[in-house]
C-alpha positions as CSV (number, residue, x, y, z in Angstrom):
1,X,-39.9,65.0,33.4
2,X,-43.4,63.9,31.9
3,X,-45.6,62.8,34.5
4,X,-47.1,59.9,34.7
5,X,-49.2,57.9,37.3
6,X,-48.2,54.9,38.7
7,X,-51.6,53.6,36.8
8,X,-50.6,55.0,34.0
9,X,-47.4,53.7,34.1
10,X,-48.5,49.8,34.7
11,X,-51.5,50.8,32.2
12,X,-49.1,51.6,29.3
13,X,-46.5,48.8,29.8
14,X,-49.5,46.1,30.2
15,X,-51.2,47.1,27.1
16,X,-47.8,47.0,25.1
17,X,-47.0,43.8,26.3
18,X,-50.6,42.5,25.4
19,X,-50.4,43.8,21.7
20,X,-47.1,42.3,21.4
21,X,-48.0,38.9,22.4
22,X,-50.7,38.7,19.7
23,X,-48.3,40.0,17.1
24,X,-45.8,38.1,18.0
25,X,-46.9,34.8,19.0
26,X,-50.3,34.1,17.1
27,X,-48.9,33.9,13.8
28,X,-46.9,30.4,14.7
29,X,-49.5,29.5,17.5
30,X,-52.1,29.2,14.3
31,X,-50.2,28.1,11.7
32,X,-47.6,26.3,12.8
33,X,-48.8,22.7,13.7
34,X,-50.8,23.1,10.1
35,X,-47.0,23.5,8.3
36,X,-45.5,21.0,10.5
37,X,-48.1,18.7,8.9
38,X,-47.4,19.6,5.3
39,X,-43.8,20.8,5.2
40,X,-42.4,16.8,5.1
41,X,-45.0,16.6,1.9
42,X,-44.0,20.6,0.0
43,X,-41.3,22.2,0.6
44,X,-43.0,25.6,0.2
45,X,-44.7,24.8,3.5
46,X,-41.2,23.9,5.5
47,X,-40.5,27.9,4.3
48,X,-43.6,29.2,5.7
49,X,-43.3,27.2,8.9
50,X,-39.3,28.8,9.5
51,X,-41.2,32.2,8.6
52,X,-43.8,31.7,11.8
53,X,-41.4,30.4,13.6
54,X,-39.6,33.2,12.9
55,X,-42.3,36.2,13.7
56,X,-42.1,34.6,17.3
57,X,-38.3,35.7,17.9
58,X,-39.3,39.3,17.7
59,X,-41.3,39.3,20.7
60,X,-38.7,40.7,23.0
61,X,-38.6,43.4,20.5
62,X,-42.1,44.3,20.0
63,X,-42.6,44.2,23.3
64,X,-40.1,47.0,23.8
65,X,-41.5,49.5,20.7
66,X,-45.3,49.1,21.5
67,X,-44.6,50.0,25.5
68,X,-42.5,52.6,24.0
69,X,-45.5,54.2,21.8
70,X,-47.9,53.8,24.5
71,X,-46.2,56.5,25.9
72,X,-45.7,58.5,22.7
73,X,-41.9,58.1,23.0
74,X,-40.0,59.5,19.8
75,X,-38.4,57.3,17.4
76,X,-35.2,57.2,18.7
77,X,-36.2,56.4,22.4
78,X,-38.6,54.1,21.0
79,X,-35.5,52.2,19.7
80,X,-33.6,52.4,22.7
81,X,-36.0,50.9,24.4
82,X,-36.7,47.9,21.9
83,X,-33.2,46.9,22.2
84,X,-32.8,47.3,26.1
85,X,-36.1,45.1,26.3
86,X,-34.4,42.6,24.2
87,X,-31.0,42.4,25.9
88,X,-33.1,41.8,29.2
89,X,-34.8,39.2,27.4
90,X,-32.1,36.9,27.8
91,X,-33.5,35.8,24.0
92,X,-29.9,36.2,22.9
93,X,-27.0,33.8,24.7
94,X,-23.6,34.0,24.1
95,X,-22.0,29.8,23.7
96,X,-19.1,28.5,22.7
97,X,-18.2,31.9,20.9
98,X,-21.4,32.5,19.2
99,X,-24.5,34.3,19.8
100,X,-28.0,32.4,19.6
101,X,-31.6,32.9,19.9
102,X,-33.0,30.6,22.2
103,X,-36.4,31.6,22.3
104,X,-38.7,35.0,23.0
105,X,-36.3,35.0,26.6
106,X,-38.3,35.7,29.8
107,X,-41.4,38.0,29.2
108,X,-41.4,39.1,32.8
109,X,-38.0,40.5,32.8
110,X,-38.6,41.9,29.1
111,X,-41.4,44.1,30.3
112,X,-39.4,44.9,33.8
113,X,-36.4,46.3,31.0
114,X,-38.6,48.0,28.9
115,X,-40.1,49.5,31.8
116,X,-36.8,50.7,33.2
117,X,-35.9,52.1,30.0
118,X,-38.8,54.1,29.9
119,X,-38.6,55.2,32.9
120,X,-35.2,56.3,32.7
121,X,-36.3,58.3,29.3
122,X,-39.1,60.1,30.5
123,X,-36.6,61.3,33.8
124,X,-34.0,62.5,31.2
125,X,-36.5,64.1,29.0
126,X,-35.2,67.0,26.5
127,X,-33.2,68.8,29.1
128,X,-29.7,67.5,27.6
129,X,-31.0,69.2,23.9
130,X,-29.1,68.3,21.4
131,X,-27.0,65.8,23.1
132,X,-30.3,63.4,23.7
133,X,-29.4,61.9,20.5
134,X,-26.2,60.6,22.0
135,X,-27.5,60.1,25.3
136,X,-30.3,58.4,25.1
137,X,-28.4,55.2,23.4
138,X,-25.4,55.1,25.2
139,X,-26.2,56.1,28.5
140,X,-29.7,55.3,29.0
141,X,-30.2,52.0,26.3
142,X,-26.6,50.8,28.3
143,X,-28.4,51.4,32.4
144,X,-31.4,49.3,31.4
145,X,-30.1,46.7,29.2
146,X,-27.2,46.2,32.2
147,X,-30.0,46.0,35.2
148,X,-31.5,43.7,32.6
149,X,-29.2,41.4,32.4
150,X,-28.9,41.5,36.5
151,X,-32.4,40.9,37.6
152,X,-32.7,38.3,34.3
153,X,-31.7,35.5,37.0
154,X,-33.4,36.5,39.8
155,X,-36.5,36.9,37.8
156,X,-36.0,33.5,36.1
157,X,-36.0,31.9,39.5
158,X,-39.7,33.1,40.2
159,X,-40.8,31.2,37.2
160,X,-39.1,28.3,38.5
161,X,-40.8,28.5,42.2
162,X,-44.2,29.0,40.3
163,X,-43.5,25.6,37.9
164,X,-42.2,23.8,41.5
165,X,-45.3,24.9,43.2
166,X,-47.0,23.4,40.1
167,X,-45.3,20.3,40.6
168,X,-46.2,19.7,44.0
169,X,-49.9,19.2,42.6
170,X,-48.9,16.6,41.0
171,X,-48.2,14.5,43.7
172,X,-51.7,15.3,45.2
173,X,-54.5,13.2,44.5
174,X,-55.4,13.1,40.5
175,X,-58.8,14.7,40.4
176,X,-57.7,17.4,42.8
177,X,-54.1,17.9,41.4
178,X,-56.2,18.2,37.8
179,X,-58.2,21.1,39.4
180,X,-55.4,22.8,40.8
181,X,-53.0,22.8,38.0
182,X,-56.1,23.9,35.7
183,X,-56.6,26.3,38.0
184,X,-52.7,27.8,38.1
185,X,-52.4,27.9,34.2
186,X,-55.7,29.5,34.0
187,X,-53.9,32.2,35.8
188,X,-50.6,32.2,34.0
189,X,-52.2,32.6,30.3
190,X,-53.5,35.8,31.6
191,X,-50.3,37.1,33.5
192,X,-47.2,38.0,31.9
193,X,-45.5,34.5,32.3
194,X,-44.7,32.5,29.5
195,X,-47.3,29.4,30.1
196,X,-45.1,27.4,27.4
197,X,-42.3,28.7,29.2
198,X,-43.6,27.3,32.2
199,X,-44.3,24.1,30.8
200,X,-41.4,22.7,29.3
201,X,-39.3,24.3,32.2
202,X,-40.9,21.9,34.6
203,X,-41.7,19.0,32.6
204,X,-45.4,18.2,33.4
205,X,-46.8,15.3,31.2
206,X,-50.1,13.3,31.2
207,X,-52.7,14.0,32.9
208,X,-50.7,17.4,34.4
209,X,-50.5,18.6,31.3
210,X,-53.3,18.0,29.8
211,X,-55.2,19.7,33.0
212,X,-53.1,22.7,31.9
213,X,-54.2,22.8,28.6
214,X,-58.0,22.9,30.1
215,X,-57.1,25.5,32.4
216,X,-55.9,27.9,29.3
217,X,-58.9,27.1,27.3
218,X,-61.3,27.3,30.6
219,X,-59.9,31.4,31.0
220,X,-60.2,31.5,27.1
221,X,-64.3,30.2,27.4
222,X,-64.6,32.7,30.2
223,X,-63.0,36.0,27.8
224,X,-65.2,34.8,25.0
225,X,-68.2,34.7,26.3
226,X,-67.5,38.4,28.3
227,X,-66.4,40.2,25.3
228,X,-68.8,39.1,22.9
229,X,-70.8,42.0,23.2
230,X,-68.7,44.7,24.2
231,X,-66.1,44.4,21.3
232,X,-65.8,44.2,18.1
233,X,-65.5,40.6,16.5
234,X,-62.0,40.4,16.3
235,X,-61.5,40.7,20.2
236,X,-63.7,37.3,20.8
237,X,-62.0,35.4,18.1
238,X,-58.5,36.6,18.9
239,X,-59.3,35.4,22.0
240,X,-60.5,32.2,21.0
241,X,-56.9,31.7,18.7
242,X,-55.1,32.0,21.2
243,X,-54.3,35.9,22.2
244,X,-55.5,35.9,25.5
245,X,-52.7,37.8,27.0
246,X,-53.8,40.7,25.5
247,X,-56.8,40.8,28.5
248,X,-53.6,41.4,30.9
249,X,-54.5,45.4,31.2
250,X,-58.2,43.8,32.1
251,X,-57.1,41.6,34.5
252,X,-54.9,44.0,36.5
253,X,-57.8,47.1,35.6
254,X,-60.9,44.6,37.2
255,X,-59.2,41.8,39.3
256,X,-62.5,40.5,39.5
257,X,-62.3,39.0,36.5
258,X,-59.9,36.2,37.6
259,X,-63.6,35.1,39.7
260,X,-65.2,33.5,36.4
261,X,-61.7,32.3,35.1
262,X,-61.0,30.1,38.3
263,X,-64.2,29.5,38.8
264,X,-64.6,27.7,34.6
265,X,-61.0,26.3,35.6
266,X,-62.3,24.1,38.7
267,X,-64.8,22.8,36.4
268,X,-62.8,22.2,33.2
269,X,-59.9,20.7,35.6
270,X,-62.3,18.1,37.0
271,X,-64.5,16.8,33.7
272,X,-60.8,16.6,32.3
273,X,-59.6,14.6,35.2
274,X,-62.6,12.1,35.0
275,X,-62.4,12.2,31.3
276,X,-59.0,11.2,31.4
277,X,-57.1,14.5,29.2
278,X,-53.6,13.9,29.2
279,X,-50.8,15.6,27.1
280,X,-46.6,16.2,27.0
281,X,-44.9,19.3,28.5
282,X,-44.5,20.8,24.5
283,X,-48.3,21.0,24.5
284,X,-49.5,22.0,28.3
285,X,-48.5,25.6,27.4
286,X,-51.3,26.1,24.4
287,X,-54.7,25.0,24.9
288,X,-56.3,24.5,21.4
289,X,-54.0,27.1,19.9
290,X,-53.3,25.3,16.6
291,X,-55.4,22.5,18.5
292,X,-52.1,21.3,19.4
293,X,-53.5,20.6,23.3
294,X,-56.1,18.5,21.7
295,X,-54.2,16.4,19.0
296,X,-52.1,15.5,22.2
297,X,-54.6,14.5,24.4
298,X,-56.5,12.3,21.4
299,X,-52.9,10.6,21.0
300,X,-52.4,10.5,24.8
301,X,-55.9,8.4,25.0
302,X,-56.6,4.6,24.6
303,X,-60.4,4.2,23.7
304,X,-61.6,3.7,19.9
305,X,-61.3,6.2,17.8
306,X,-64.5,7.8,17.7
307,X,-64.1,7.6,21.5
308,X,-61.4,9.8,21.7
309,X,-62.7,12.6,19.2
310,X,-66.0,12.8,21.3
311,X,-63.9,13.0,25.1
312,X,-61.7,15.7,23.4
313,X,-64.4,17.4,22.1
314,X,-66.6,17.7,25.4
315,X,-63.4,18.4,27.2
316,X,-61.4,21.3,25.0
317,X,-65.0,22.7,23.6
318,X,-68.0,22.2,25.5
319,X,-67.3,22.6,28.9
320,X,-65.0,25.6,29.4
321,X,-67.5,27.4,26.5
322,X,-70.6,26.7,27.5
323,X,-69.8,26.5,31.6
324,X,-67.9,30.0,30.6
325,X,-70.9,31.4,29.4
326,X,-73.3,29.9,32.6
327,X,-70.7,30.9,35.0
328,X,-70.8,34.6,33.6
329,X,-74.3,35.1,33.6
330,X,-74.2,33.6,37.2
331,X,-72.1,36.5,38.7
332,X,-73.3,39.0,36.4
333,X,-77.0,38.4,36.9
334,X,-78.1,36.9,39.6
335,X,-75.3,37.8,41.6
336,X,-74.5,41.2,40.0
337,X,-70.5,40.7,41.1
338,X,-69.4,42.8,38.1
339,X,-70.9,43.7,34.6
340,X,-69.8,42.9,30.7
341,X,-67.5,46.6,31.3
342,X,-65.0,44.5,32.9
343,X,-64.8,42.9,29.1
344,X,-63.9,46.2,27.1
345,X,-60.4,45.8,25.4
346,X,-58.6,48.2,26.8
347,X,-55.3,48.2,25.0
């Protein structure tokens, strides 16, 4: 058996998962509400939009091959595990005598499979020889995708307690609830839940959903700002479209982190709250990815046009940027809590 630490072990699956998010999910995040726009007007763009639409179904997938080359598996396991992370997806449903996709399935369970198939591979290792080739897929792929399948339920059922717990702000006081809620989705867009997952499962709408739009953009202003100068360019602006996820090895690595995040969420939750940001449960889960959490809060609001552009504007891209910036030279400077390190892509 290879060994591996238990910090390696977490390391590897977290950095997959991160890489697979952007791969996965950026492509329609960007792109999509911009075909949505034109594809009634060229059909060319209704094409494009199925293809982004698309890229996003594979998630469950890539999510399974890149934890599986994090650990230099070989080609075959790497397959194995791809499909055991996509059976414990729960992506795939069989209904009424047909199989269909019904989205990228639970991204908690999909790492927990992958995880579990790896696992499972690197205990097996080369000590069957020649018969790995058969092993590995029937014996191996069948264990994980089945304890998949099992905990898929059971893992479902956390998401739900976090998206009750979310709605139990919403019956608190509206400038506190806005906080709150800002504050919980700040934390979800850099965990492995699904924070469009989490929205539509519980329903938020108005000013509940547009808070959690502000709390996704409040961790992105935060992750700008910190990797800025201790990444190349793409990090900040892949960041910035909407790949946050891919801080998850960060997060877990420097906990610490999550200090400026909350911190930019409180803020961001209560200038949107006095503001008056609103949205629906389709666009709480994205922030300004494809500036779909600010075309629903300028629809959501009843003040002139001009009105609305310059509240959305100080809400979705002046406060959580520039109060991300402030905030993280207040901890790193003058209270020296942590330095830019904690900032380094690690994946």
């Amino acid at each position: 058996m290879i060994k591996v630490s238990p910090k390696q072990f977490l390391y590897h699956v977290l950095s997959g998962v991160a890489i697979a998010i952007v791969a996965g999910l950026i492509p329609n995040a960007i792109l999509g509400e911009l075909f949505k726009l034109l594809a009634p007007k060229f059909s060319v763009f209704k094409t494009l939009l199925q293809v982004v639409e698309s890229i996003q179904f594979t998630v469950p997938l890539l999510v399974g091959a890149l934890i599986a080359m994090r650990f230099k598996l070989s080609p075959l396991a790497t397959a194995v595990v791809a499909s055991s992370a996509f059976v414990g997806s729960g992506a795939a449903q069989f209904k009424e005598g047909v199989w269909v996709l019904v989205g990228v399935g639970d991204l908690i369970n999909t790492m927990i499979t992958a995880a579990i198939a790896v696992f499972l591979i690197l205990v097996v290792g080369e000590r069957f020889g020649s018969l790995t080739l058969i092993i590995l897929p029937t014996i191996v792929g069948v264990i994980a995708s089945s304890i998949g399948v099992f905990t898929l339920p059971y893992i479902q059922m956390i998401t739900t307690g976090i998206g009750n717990l979310v709605n139990t702000f919403t019956e608190l006081q509206p400038i506190i609830m806005s906080m709150l809620i800002a504050l919980v989705f700040s934390f979800i867009i850099i965990s492995p839940i699904s924070t469009v997952a989490t929205a539509l499962a519980i329903g938020i709408s108005g000013l509940a959903a547009g808070s959690a739009s502000l709390g996704i953009v409040a961790c992105e202003g935060v992750l700008v700002a910190g990797t800025l100068k201790v990444n190349r360019a793409g990090v900040p602006l892949t960041i910035f479209l909407g790949g946050v996820k891919m801080m998850i090895p960060n997060m877990v690595r420097h906990p610490v982190i999550l200090l400026p995040i909350f911190t930019n969420a409180l803020i961001t939750g209560f200038v949107g709250a006095l503001i008056g940001i609103g949205g629906t449960k389709e666009s709480a889960g994205f922030g300004i990815i494809g500036l779909v959490g600010p075309i629903s809060a300028f629809r959501f609001m009843e003040h002139s046009i001009l009105t609305n552009i310059i509240y959305v504007f100080i809400a979705f891209f002046v406060v959580p940027f520039i109060m991300g910036y402030l905030i993280n030279v207040f901890y790193m400077k003058l209270l020296k809590l942590y330095n830019r390190d904690i900032f380094k892509f690690l994946a």
